[in-house]
C-alpha positions as CSV (number, residue, x, y, z in Angstrom):
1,X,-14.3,-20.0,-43.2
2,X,-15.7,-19.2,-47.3
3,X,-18.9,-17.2,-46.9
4,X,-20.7,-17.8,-50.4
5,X,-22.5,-15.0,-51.4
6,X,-25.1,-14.5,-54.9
7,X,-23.4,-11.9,-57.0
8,X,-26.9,-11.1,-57.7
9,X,-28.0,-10.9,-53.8
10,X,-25.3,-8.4,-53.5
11,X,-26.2,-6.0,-56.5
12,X,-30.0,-6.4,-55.7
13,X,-28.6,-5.1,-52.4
14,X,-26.6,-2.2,-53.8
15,X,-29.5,-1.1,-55.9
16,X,-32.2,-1.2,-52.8
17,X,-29.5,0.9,-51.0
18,X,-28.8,3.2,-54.0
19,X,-33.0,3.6,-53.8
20,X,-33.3,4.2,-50.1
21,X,-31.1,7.0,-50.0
22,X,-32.5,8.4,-52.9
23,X,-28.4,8.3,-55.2
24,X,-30.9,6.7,-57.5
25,X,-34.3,6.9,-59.0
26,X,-36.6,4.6,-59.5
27,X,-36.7,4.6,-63.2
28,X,-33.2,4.6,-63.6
29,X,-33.4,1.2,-61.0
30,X,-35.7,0.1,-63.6
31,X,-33.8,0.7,-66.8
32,X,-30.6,-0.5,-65.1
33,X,-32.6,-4.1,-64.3
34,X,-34.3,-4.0,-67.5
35,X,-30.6,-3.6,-69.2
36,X,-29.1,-6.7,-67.1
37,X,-32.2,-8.6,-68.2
38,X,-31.7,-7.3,-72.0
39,X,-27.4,-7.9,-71.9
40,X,-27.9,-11.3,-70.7
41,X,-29.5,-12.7,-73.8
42,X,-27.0,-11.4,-76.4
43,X,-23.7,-12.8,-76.9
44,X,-21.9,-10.3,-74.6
45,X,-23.1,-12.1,-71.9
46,X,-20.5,-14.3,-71.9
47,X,-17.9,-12.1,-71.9
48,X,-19.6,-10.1,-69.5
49,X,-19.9,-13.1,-67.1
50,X,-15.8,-14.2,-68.1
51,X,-15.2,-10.7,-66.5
52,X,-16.7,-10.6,-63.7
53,X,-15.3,-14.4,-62.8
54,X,-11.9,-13.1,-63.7
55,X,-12.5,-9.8,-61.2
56,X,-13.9,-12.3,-58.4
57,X,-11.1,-14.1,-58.8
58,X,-8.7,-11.7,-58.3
59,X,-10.7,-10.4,-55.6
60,X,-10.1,-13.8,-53.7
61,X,-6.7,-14.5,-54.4
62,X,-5.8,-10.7,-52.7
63,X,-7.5,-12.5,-49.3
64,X,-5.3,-15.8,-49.7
């Protein structure tokens, strides 16, 4: 059985974790979301997004 998970549900979860035991502030959480909002509209998004298919990818074909 696949279980589907939002790469974004799992690094909003990281970052409320990070929060909740204090490994990060809350203006750092903000400047790291504000960056992700920023990198996504410039053309490294793409590449950024090629590399984290390619490392998913990997990820799943160590399971199989």
């Amino acid at each position: 059985m696949a279980l589907t998970l939002s790469l974004v549900l799992l690094l909003g979860i990281a970052l409320a974790v990070l929060l909740r035991f204090k490994a990060l502030g809350a203006g750092a959480a903000v400047v790291a979301v504000l960056f992700g909002f920023y990198l996504a509209d410039t053309g490294a998004s793409t590449t950024v997004n090629d590399l984290v298919t390619a490392v998913t990818d990997a990820l799943r074909s160590i399971d199989t």
